[in-house]
C-alpha positions in Angstrom: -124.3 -84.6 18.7 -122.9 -82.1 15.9 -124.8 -80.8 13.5 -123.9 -81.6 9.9 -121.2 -79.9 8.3 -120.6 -78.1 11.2 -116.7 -78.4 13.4 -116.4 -77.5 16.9 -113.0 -76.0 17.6 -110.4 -73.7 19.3 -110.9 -70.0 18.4 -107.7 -68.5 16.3 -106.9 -64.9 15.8 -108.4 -65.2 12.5 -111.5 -66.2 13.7 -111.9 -62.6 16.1 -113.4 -60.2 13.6 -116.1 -63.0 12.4 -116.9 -63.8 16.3 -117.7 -59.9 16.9 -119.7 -59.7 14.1 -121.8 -63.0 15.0 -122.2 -62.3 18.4 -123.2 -58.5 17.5 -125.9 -60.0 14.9 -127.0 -63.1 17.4 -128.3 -60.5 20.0 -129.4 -57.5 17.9 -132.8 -57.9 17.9 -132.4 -59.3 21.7 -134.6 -57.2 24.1 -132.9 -58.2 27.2 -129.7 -57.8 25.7 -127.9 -54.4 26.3 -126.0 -55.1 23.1 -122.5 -55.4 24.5 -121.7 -59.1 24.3 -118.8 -58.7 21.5 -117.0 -56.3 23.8 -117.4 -58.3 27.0 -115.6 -60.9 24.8 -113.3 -58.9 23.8 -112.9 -57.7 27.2 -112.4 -61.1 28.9 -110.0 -62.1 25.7 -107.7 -59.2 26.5 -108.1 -60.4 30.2 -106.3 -63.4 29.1 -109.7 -65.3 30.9 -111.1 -67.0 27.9 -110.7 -70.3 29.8 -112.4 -71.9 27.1 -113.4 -70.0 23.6 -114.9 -72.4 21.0 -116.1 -71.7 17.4 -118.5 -74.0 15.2 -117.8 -73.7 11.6 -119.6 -74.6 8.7 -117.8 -74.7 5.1 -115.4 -72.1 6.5 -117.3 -69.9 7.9 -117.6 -69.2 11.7 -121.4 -69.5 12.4 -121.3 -69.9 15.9 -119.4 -69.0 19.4 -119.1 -69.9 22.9 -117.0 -68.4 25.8 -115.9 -70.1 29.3 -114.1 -67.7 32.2 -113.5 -67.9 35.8 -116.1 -66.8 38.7 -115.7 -66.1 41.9 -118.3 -67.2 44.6 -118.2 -65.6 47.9 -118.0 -68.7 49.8 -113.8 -69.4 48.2 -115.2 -72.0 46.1 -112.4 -72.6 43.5 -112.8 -73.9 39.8 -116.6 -73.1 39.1 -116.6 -71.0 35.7 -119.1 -69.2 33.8 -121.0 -69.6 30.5 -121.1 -67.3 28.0 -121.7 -65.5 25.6 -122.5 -68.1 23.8 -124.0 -67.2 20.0 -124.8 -68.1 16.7 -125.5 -66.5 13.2 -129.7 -65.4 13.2 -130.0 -67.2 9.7 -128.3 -70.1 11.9 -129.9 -70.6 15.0 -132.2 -73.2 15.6 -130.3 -75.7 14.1 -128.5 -77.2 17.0 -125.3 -75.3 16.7 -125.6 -73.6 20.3 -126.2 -76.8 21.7 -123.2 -78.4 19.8 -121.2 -75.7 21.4 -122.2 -76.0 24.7 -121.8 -79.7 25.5 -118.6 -79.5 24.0 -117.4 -76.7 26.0 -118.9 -78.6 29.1 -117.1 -81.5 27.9 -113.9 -79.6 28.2 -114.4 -78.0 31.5 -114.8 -81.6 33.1 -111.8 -81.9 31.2 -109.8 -79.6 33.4 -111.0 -81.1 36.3 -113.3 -78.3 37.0 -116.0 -78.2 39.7 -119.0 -76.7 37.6 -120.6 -73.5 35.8 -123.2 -71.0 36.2 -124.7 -68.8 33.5 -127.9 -66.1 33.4 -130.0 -67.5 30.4 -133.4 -68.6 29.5 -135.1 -71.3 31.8 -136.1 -73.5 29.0 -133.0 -73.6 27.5 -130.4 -74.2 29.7 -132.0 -76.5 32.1 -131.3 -79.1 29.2 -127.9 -79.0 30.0 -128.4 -79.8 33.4 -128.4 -76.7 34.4 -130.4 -75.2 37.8 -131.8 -73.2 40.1 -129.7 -73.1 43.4 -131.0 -72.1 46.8 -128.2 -69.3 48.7 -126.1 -68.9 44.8 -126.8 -65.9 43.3 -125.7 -63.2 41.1 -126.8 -59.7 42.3 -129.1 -58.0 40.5 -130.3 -60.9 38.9 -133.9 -62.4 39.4 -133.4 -65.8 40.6 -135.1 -67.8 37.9 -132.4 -66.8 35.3 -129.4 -67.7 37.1 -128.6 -71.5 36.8 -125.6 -74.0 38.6 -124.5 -77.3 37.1 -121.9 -79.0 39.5 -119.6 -81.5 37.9 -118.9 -83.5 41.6 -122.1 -82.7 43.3 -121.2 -80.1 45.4 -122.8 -76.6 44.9 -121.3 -73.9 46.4 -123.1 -70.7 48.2 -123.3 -67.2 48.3 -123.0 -64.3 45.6 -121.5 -65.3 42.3 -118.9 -62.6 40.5 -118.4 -62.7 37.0 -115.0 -61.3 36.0 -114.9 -57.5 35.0 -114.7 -57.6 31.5 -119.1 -58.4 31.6 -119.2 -54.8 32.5 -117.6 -53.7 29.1 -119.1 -51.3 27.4 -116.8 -50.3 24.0 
């Protein structure tokens, strides 16, 4: 369910400079953060790997942000994809907005037919979703209780997960 006022929709060009500057305020005050979300989106945008890139607006203004991509998993599982980042304006959050954002984009990942996603993201949060723990799928260097699997047919893959290069970005 959408929050009121608020539309769901496609990024645009237009919308590029607001979704760096949300994403940059969404995470400032972040400890865990290393502060380089709005160029890891930039990165994966000029990677042409934004599978899926959704905005929530409210009266015009772009409050919130969510980004799909690609992963490899080491077993040659194909069409699993990553969440994330996914923000939303500080004065914002808690309003349902994130959530908004992220069924949708779920929504249109079964869309394309594909086989599920995997994130590294707060416990209580994302197993709402669905999401969860999965014994032999992991992302290296990340404790096991952060990184979470949903399948969309049932079938969860194994081995390391790879996000695509651009989650290294720095600038």
């Amino acid at each position: 369910m959408t929050p009121d006022n608020i539309i769901i929709r496609n990024e645009t060009e237009a919308d590029i400079t607001a979704i760096a500057a949300l994403t940059e305020a969404a995470f400032a005050s972040l400890e865990i953060s290393n502060h380089t979300e709005q160029f890891i989106i930039a990165a994966l945008r000029a990677a042409k790997v934004l599978t899926i890139s959704l905005v929530a607006e409210a009266d015009g203004i772009v409050v919130g942000h969510v980004a799909f991509s690609p992963v490899r998993i080491a077993d040659g599982a194909a069409g699993w994809f990553g969440l994330g980042p996914v923000a939303v304006l500080p004065e914002r959050q808690r309003q349902g907005i994130g959530t908004a954002l992220i069924h949708e984009g779920l929504a249109r990942l079964r869309a394309l037919h594909a086989k599920g996603c995997c994130l590294v993201g707060h416990p209580a949060y994302y197993t709402r979703f669905g999401f969860r723990n999965v014994s032999g799928l992991f992302h290296a260097g990340v404790p096991p209780e952060v990184f979470f699997a949903l399948s969309f047919d049932g079938c969860l893959p194994q081995g390391e997960v790879s996000f695509h290069e651009a989650f290294h970005a720095a600038a």
